[in-house]
N, C-alpha and C positions, 0 to 999 in steps of 0.2 A: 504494500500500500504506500502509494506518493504523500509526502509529511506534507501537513495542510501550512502553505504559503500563504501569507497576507499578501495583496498588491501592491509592491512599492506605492509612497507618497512620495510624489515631485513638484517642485515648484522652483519658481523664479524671480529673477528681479532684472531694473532695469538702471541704466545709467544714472548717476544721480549727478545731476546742474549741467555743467559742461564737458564731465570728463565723458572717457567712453569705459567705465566698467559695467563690465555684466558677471550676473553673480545666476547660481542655481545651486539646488542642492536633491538629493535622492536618498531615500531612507526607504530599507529594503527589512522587514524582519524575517530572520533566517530559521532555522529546526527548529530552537527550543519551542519549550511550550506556554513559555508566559510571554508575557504583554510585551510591548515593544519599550524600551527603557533609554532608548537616544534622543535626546535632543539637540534644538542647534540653534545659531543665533545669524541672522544674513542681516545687516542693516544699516543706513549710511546715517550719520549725525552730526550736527552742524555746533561743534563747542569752542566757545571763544573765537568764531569768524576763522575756523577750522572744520574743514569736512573731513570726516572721517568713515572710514569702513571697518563694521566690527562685524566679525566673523569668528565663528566655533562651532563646533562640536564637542558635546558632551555622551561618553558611553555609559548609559546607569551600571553595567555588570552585575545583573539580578539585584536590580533596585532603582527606581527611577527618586528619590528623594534629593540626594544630594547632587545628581544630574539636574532636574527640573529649577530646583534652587538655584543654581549658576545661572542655568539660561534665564532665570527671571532679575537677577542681580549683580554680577560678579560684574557687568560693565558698568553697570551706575556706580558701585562700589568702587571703584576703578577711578572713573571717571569726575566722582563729587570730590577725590582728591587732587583735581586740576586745578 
């Protein structure tokens, strides 16, 4: 019996003001049998009349807690010490 695949989630982005980046990203959940535990972060922001590209990935490794936390914080956190 074929192990039940989820269908990758893909998505994209587009240039941001005048440069020419393009960004995507594909998240595939593989054999195991729990939930999908990666997350990621694609996104451009404009700090102090700086644009920036913040980009990750986070692997949960049978736990999506401290993965899901990064991708909601770890930039701002980051970032509010500018």
């Amino acid at each position: 019996m074929a192990p039940d695949l989820q269908a990758p989630e893909v998505g994209g982005g587009q240039g941001h003001q005048n440069h020419h980046i393009v960004h995507g990203y594909s998240l595939v959940k593989g054999k195991s049998r729990h939930a999908m535990e990666d997350y990621y972060v694609a996104e451009f922001r404009t700090v102090k009349d700086h644009e920036m590209g913040l980009f990750a990935v986070y692997d949960g490794h049978l736990g999506h807690s401290v993965a899901h936390y990064l991708q909601q914080n770890l930039f701002d956190n980051i970032l509010s010490e500018v």
